[in-house]
N, CA, C and O atoms as CSV, one atom per row, in Angstrom:
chain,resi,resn,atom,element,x,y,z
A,1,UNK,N,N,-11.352,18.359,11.845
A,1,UNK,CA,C,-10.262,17.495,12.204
A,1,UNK,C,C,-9.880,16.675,10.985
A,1,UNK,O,O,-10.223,15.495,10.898
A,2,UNK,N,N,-9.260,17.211,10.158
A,2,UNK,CA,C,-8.542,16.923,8.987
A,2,UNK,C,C,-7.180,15.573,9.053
A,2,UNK,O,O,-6.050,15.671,9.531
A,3,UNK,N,N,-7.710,14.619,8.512
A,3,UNK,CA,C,-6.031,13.889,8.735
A,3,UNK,C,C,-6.801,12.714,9.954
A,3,UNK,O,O,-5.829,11.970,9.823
A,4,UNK,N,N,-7.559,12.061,10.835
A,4,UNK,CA,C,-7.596,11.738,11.768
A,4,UNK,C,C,-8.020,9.978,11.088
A,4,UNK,O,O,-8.631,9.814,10.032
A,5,UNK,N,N,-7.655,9.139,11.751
A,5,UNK,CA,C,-7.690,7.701,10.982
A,5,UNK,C,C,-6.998,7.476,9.880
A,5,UNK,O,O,-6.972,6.314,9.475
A,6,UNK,N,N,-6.257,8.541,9.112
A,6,UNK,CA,C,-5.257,8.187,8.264
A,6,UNK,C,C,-3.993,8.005,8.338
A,6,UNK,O,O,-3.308,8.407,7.397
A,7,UNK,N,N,-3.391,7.389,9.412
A,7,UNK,CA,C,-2.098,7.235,9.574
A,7,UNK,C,C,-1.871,6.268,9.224
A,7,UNK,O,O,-0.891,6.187,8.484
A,8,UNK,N,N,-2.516,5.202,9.501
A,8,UNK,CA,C,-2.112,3.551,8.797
A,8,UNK,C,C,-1.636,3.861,7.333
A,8,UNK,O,O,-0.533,3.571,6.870
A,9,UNK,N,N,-2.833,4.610,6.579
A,9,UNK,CA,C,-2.661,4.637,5.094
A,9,UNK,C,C,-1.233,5.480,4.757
A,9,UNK,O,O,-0.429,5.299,3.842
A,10,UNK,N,N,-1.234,6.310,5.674
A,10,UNK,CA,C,0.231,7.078,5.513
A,10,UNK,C,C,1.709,6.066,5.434
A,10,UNK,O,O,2.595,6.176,4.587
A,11,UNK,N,N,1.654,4.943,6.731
A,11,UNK,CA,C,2.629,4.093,6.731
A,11,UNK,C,C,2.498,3.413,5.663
A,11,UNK,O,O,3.374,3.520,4.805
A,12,UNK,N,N,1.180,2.396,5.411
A,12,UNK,CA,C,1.413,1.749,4.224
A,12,UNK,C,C,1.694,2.178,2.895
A,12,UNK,O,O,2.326,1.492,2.092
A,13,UNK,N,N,1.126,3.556,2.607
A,13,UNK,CA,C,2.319,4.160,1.349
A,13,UNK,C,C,3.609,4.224,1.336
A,13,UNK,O,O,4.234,4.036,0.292
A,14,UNK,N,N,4.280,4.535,2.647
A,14,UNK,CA,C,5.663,4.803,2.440
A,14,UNK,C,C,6.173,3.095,2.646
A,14,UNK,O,O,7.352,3.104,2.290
A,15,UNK,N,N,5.944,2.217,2.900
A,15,UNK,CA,C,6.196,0.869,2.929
A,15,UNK,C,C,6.288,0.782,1.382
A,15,UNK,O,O,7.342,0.755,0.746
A,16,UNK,N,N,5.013,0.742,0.862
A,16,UNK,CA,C,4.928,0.166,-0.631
A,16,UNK,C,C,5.778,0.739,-1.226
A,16,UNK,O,O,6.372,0.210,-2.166
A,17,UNK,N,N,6.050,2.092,-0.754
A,17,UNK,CA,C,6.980,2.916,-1.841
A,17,UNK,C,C,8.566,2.470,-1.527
A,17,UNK,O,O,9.452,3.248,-1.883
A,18,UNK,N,N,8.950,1.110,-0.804
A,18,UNK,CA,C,9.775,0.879,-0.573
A,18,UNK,C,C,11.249,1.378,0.588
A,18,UNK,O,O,12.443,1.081,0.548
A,19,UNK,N,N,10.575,2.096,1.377
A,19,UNK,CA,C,10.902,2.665,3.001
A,19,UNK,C,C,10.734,1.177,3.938
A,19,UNK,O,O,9.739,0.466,3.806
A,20,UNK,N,N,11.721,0.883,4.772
A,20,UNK,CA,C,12.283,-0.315,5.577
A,20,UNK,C,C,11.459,0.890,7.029
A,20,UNK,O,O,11.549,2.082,7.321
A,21,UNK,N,N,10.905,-0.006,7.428
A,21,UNK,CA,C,10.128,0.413,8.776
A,21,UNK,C,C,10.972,0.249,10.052
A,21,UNK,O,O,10.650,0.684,11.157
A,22,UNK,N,N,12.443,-0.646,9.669
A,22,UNK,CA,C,13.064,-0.429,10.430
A,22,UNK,C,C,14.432,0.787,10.834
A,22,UNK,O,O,15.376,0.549,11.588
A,23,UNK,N,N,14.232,1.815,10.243
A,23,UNK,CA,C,14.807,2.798,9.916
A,23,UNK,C,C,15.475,3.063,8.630
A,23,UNK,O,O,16.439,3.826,8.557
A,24,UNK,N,N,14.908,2.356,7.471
A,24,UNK,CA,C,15.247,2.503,6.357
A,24,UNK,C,C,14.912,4.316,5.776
A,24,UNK,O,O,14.293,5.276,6.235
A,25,UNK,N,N,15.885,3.979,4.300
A,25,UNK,CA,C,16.252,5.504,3.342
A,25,UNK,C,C,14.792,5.184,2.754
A,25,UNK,O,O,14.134,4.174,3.001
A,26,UNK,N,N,14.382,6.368,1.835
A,26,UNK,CA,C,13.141,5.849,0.510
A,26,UNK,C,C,13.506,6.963,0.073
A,26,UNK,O,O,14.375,7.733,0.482
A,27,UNK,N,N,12.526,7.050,-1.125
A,27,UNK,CA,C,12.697,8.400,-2.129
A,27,UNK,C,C,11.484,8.566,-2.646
A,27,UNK,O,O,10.603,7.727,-2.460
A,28,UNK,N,N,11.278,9.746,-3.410
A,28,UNK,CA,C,10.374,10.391,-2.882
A,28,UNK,C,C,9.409,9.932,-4.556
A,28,UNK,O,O,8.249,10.248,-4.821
A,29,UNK,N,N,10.133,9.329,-5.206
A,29,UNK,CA,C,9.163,8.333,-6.485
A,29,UNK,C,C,8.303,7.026,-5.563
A,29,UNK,O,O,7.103,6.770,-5.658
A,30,UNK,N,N,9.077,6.493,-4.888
A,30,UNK,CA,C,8.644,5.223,-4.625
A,30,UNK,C,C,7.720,5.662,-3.399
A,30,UNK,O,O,7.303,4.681,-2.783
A,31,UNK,N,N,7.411,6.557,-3.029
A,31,UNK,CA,C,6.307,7.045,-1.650
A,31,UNK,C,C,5.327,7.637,-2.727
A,31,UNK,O,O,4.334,6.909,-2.720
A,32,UNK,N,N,5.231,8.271,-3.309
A,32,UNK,CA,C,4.316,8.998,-4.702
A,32,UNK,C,C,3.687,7.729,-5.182
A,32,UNK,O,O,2.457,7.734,-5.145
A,33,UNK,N,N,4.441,6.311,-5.760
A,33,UNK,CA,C,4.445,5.145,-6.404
A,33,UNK,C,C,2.937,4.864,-5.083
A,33,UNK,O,O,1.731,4.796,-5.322
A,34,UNK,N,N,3.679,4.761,-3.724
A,34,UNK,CA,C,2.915,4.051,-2.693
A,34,UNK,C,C,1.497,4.834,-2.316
A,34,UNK,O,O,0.445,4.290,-1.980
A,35,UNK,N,N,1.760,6.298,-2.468
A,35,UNK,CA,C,0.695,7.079,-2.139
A,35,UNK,C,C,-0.398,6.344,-3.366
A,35,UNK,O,O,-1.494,5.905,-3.016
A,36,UNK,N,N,0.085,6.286,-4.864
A,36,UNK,CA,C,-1.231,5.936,-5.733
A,36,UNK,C,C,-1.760,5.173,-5.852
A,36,UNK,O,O,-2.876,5.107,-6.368
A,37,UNK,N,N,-0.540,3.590,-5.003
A,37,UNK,CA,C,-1.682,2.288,-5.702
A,37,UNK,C,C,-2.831,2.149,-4.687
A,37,UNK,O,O,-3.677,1.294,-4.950
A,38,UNK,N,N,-2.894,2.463,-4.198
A,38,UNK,CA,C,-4.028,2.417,-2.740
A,38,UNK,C,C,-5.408,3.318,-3.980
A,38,UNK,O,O,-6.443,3.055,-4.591
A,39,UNK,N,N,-4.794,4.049,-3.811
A,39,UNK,CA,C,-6.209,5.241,-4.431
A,39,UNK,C,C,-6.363,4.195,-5.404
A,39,UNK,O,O,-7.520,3.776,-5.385
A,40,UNK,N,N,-5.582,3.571,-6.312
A,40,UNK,CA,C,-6.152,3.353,-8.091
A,40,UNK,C,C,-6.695,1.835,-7.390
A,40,UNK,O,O,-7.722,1.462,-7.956
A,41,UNK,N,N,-6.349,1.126,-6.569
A,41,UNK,CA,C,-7.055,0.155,-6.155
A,41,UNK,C,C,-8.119,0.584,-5.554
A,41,UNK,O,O,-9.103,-0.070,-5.899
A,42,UNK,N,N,-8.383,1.532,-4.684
A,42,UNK,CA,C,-9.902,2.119,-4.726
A,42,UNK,C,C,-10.910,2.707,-5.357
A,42,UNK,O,O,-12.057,3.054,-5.075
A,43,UNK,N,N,-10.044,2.742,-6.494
A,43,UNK,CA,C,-11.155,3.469,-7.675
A,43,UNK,C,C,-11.897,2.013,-8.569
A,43,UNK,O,O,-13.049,1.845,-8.969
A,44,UNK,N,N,-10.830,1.235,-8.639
A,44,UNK,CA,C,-11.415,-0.038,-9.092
A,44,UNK,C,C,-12.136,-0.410,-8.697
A,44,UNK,O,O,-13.078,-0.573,-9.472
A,45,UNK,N,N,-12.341,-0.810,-7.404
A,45,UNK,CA,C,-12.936,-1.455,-6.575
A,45,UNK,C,C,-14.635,-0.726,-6.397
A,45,UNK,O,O,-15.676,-1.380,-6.440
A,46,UNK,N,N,-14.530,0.711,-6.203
A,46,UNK,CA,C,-15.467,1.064,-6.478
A,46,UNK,C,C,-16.255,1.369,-7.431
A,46,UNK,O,O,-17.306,1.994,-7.287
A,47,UNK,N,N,-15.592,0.750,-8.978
A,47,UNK,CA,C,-16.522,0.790,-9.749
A,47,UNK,C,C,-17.011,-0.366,-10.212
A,47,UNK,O,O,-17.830,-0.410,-11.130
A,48,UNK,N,N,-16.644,-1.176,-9.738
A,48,UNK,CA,C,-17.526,-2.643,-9.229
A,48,UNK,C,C,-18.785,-2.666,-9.057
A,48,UNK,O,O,-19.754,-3.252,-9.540
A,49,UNK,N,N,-18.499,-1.642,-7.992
A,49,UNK,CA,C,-19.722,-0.808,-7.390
A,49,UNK,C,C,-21.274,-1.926,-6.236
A,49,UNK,O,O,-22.313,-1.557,-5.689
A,50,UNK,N,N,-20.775,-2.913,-6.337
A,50,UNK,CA,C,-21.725,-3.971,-4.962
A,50,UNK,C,C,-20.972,-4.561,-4.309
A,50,UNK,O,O,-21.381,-5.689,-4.032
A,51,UNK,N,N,-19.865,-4.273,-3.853
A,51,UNK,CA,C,-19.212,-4.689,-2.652
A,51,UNK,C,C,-19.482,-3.729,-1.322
A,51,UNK,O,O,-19.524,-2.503,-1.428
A,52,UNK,N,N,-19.609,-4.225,-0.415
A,52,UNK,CA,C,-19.882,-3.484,0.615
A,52,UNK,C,C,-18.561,-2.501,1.442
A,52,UNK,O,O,-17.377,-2.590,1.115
A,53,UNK,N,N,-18.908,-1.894,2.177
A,53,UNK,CA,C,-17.334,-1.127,2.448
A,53,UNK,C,C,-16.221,-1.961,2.900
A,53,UNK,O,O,-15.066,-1.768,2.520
A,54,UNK,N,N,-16.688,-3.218,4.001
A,54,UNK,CA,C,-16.330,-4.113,5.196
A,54,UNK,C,C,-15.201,-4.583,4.002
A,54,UNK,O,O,-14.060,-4.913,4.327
A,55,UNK,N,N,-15.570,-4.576,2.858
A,55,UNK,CA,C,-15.550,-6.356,1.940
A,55,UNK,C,C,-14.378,-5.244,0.822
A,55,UNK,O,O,-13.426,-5.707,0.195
A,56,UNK,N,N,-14.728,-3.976,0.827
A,56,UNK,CA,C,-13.941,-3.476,0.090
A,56,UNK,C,C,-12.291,-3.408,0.683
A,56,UNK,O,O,-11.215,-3.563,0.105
A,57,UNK,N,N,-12.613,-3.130,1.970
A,57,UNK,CA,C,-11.326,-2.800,3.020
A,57,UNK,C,C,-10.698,-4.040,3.077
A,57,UNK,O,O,-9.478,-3.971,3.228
A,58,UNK,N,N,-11.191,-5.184,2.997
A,58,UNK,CA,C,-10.707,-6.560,2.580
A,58,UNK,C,C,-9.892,-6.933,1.491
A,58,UNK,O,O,-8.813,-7.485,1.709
A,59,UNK,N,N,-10.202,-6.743,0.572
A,59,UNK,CA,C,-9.733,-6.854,-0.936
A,59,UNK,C,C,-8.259,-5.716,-1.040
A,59,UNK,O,O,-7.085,-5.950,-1.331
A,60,UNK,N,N,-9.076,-4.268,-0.604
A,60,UNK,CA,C,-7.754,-3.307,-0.748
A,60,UNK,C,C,-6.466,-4.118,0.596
A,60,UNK,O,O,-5.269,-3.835,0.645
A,61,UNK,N,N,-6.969,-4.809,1.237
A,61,UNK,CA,C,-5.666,-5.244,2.175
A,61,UNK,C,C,-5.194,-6.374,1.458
A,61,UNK,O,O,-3.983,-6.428,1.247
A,62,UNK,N,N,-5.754,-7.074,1.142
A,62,UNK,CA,C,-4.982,-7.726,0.499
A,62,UNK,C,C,-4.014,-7.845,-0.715
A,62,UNK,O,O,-3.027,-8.553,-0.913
A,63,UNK,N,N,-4.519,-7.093,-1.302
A,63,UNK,CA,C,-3.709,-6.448,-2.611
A,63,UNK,C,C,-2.749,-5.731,-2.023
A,63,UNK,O,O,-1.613,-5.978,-2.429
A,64,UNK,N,N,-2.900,-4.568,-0.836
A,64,UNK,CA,C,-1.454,-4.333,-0.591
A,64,UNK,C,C,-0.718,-5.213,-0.117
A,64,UNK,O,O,0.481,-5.041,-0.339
A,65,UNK,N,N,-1.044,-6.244,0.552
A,65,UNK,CA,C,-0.014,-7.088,1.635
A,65,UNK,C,C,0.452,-8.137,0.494
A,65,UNK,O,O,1.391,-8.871,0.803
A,66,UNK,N,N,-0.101,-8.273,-0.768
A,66,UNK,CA,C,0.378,-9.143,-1.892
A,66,UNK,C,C,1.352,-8.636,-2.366
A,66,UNK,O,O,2.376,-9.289,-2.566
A,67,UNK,N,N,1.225,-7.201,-2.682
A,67,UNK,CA,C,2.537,-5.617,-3.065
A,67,UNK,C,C,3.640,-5.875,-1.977
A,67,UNK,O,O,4.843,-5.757,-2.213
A,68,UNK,N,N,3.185,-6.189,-0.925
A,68,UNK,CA,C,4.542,-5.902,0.203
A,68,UNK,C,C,5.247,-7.266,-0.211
A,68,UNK,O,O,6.305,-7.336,-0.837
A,69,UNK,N,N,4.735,-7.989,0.093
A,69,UNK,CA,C,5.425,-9.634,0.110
A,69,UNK,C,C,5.959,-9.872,-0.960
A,69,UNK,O,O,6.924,-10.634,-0.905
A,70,UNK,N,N,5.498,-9.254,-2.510
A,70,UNK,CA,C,6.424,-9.326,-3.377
A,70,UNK,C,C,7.420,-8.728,-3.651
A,70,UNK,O,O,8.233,-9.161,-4.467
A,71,UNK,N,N,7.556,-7.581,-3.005
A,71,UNK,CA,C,9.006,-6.536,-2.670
A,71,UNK,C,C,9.874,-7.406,-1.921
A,71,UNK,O,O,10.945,-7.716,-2.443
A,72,UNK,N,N,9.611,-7.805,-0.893
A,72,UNK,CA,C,10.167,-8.319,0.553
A,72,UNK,C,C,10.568,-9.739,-0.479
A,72,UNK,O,O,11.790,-9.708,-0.627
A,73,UNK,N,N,10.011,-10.869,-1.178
A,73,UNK,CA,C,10.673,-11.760,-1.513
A,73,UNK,C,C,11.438,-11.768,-2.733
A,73,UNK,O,O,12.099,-12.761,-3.037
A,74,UNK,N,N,11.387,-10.402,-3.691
A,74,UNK,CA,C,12.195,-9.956,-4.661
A,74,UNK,C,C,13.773,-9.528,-4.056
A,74,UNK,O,O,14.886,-9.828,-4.490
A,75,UNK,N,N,13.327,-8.623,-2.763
A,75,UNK,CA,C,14.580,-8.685,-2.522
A,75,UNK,C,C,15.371,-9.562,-1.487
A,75,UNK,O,O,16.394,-9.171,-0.924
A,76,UNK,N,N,14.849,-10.658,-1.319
A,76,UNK,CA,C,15.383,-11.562,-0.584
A,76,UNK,C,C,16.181,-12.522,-1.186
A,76,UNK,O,O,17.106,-13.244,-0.813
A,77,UNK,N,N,15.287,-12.248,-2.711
A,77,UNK,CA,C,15.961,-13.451,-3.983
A,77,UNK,C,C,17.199,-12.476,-4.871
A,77,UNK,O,O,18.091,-12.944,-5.579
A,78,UNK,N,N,16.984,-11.279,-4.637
A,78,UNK,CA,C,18.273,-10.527,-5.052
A,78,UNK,C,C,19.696,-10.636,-3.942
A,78,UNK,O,O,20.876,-10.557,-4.282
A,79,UNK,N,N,19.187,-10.825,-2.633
A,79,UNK,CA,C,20.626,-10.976,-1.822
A,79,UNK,C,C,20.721,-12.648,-1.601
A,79,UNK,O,O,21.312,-13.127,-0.633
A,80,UNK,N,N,20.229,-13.254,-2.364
A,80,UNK,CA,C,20.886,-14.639,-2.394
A,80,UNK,C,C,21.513,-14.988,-3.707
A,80,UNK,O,O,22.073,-16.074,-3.855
């Protein structure tokens, strides 16, 4: 069963890659863009190498939700 618990990670790539969850366009750089920072933030993280998994899944959320919020207030400060 290939694929099963990875759907979150699926949405949050195409988010980062700049896709509107409310029926927004994207392209297919900025989903590629979203597919990698997840991985390259997990490669970091694991070569840390004494963080526990709990504590890793912590850190990688936050770094993305820091990625989202700075999209979301870049372009909030571009339509003002």
């Amino acid at each position: 069963m290939l694929g099963i618990g990875l759907d979150l990670d699926a949405i949050a790539a195409v988010v980062i890659g700049g896709t509107l969850l409310t029926g927004g366009t994207g392209g297919i750089t900025g989903t590629v863009t979203g597919v990698l920072l997840p991985g390259v933030i997990q490669s970091l993280i694991n070569q840390v190498g004494n963080l526990t998994p709990a504590f890793q899944q912590v850190v990688s959320g936050a770094v993305l939700a820091l990625v989202v919020a700075q999209r979301v207030l870049g372009k909030a400060q571009r339509l003002s």
